[in-house]
Every structure is written in C-alpha cells, then in structure tokens.
N, C-alpha and C positions, 0 to 999 in steps of 0.2 A: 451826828452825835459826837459828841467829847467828853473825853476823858478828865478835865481837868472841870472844876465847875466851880472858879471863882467868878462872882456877881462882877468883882472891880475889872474884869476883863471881857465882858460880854461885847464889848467895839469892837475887841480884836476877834474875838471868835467867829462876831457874824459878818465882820470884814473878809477875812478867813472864808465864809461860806460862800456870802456872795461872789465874790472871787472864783472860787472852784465852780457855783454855777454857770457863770456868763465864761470861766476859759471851757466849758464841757458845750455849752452852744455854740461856741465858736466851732470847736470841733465838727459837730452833728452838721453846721450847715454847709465845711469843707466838705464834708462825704458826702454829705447831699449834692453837689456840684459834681462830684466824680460820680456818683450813684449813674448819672444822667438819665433820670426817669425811670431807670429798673422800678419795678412795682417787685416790694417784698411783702409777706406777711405782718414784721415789723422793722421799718416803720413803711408807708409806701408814699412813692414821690410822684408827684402831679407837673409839669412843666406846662406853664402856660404864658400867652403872648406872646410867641417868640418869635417878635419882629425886631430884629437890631436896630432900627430907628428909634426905638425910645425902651422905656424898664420893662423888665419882663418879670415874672413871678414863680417861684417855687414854691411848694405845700410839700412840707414834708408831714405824713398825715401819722401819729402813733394807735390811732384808733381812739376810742370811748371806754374802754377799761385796761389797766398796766400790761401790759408787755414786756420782757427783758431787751435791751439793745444796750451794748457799750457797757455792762456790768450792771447798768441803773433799771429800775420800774422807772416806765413812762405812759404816758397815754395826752392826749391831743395834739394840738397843730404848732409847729412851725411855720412861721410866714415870710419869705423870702422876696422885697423886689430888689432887682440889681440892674445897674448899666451895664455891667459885663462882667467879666469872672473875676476869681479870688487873684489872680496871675495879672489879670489883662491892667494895664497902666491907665490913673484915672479912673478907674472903675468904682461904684459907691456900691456898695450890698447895706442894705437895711433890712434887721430882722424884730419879726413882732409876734404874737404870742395868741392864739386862741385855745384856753383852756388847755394851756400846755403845764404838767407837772412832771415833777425830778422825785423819785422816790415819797410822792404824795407832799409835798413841798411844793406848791403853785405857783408858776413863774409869770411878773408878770413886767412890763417894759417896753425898749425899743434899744436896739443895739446898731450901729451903725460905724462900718468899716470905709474905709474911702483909702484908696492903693497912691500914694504920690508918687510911685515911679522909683527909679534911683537913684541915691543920695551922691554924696563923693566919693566912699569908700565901692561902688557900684551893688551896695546890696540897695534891694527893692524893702522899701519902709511903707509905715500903713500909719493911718491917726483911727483909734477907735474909743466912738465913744457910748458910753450906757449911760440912756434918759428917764426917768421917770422908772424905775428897775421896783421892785415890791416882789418877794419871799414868803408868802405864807405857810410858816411852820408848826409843829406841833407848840412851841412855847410863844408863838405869835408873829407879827411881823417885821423883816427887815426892809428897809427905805435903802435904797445903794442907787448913787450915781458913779460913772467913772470917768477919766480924759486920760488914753493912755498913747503912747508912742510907740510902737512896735516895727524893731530892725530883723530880718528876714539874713538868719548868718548862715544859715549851712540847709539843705536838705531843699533848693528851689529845684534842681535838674532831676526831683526824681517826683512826677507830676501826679505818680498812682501809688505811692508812698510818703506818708506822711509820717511813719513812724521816725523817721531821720530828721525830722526839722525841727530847727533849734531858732530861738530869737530873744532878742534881746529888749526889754521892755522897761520907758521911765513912764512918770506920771502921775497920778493923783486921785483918789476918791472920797464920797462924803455920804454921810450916809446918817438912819436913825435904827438903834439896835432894837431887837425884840422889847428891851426895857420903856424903851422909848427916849432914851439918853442918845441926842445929837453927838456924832462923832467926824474928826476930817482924818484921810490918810496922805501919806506924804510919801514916793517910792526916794530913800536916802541911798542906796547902792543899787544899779542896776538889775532888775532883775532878772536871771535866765533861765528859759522855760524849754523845756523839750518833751516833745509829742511822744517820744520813742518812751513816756512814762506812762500812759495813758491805759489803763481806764484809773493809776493813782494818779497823786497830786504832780503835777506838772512843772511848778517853778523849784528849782533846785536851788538855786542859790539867789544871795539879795538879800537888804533888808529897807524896809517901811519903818514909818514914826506915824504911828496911831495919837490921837489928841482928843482924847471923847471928854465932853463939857464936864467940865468939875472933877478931870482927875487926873492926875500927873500924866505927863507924856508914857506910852508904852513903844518899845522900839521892837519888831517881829524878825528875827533874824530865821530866812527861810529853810536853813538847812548846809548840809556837808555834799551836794550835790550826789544827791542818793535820790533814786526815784522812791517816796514813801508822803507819807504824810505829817512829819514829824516837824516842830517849831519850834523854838526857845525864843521867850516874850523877854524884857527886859522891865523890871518897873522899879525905879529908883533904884538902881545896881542890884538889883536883885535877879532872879532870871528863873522864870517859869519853864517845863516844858508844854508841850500841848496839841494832840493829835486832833485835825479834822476828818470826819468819815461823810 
C-alpha cells in the first residue's frame, strides 16, 4: 500500500514493490539454509536429494492458508535447487514458486543467485538475477525482471546472524506496471542494503533512474540511511515523497 497515489508514478511504486518482494525471498531462502530442515509450524522445511554430486532441493513449505512469519501473511511453497550454500564459492541457488503469496500478493518467477567467489577487494560477490517475476495484486499485475550485482561488505563471519550483513548492490531492472505501462530501471548510485533492517525496507541509501514509456525520467533517491520505508522520487526537479508497505 502507498501513501502517495500518483497515476504518473506507478513504475516507480511497483518497481519499489517488486524490489521489497524478491529482497524478502532472498531473505526467507537464507533462513531456510540455516533452518537446516528444522520442521516448524510456519513455515516447515523439507531437505531433499542431498547428494553433493549434483543440486539438491529445499521446500520451504508455508502451508494452504496465511500464517505469520517475518511480519508478513504467507502461505505456499518455496522452491529451492542449489549446487551448494549461500557461502560455498561457485555455488547457484535457484528459487521458484508454487503458489507462494506475500500478504495475498501471488509471487510468481525464478530467482537465481550464482556466488563468484572473491573479488579484489577480498569480499565474496554474487550476480542475481529475476526471470519471468509476475505480482498479483489487488490493483492487478506487475511484470518485473532484474540483473543485479551484489558485494557482500560486512556481516560474512557471523554465519547464524544475518542481522549484521550489509552489501552493496549495482544493476538494472525492467518491468510492466499494474497499468500496464512498460518501464526500465537503472541503479545510478550504489545501493546499500542491510538485513539488520528487516522485516522494514532494506536498502538505505542509493539512488535508481526509473524511465517508464511515455514519461519523463523519475529518479528514486532511497533514503538518509534509516532503516524505514521512506523515498523521495524526483520528476523534473520536482521531488515527491513516497512510503512502500
């Protein structure tokens, strides 16, 4: 839901959504990896194939009607194969969807993390990207793909604490809004995300250059590095604010 509800910004809003969806999967499928098949009421985790010679699978299962986890209503599957863990070097985790929803919001895609090891500054970087992504919402659907880069700066040596990890993220997405207006995004300053904000919005600071078909560039300047949900859009020197929930 949002606060502000101009039509001429609907790219960025549900750029904005999609975004907050796939960083909150990202999330769910790290705990699901530390979970290590604990079986809970919600959500419970299934470990299967687990032969190192080739992918193995996780079901992280939220059941057939909502349940609370992480702040949000959920209910269905997450679908996990991986060559190896979130840590392990080389590793691909691909996640896919059976009748999985976000607070009755229907997720639906393919997300795919692939680990390249370490850079030159010796932090461990990741390429993640979202395929074929579709949002079904109450004012209808978002289309979202992404191609993003993500540098891994602070919070790897504490392996059952995620609330301290910070990373730094460039990249790109493209997407078609609830309207049905084709839009592309562009990350213009890097942006920095930390888990230690979670179940709010994540990326503190940064900002993206929105470009939806047929209307001036918007430019999303993410914030004063406060963990919250709070945004200021730019549109022709003008500057909106704009809360996502």
């Amino acid at each position: 839901m949002y606060i502000l509800d101009l039509a001429s910004t609907q790219a960025t809003q549900d750029n904005l959504f999609a975004e907050q969806i796939f960083n909150d999967v990202g999330r769910i499928v790290e705990e699901g990896f530390i979970a290590s098949g604990i079986n809970k009421s919600c959500a419970s985790y299934s470990l299967m194939n687990t032969d190192t010679s080739n992918a193995d699978t996780l079901i992280i299962d939220f059941g057939n009607t909502n349940c609370l986890h992480n702040a949000k209503l959920r209910k269905g599957k997450i679908l996990i194969t991986y060559t190896g863990k979130y840590r392990d070097s080389l590793a691909v985790i691909t996640t896919t969807f059976d009748n999985y929803s976000v607070n009755n919001n229907l997720v639906q895609g393919e997300r795919i993390v692939s680990n390249k090891g370490r850079n030159q500054k010796g932090n461990m970087w990741f390429t993640i990207e979202v395929n074929n992504a579709s949002i079904n919402t109450a004012n209808g659907t978002i289309n979202w793909e992404a191609n993003r880069t993500r540098e891994w700066v602070s919070g790897i040596a504490t392996y059952f604490n995620i609330s301290d990890d910070r990373y730094m993220i460039t990249g790109n997405a493209s997407g078609n809004s609830v309207n049905g207006n084709a839009f592309t995004m562009d990350i213009t300053d890097t942006l920095n995300v930390d888990l230690g904000c979670l179940p709010s919005c994540v990326i503190k600071s940064g900002t993206a250059k929105i470009s939806p078909n047929g209307y001036a560039d918007r430019i999303i300047n993410y914030g004063d590095s406060l963990c919250d949900c709070n945004f200021d859009i730019t549109i022709n020197g003008t500057t909106y604010p704009i809360v996502v929930n």
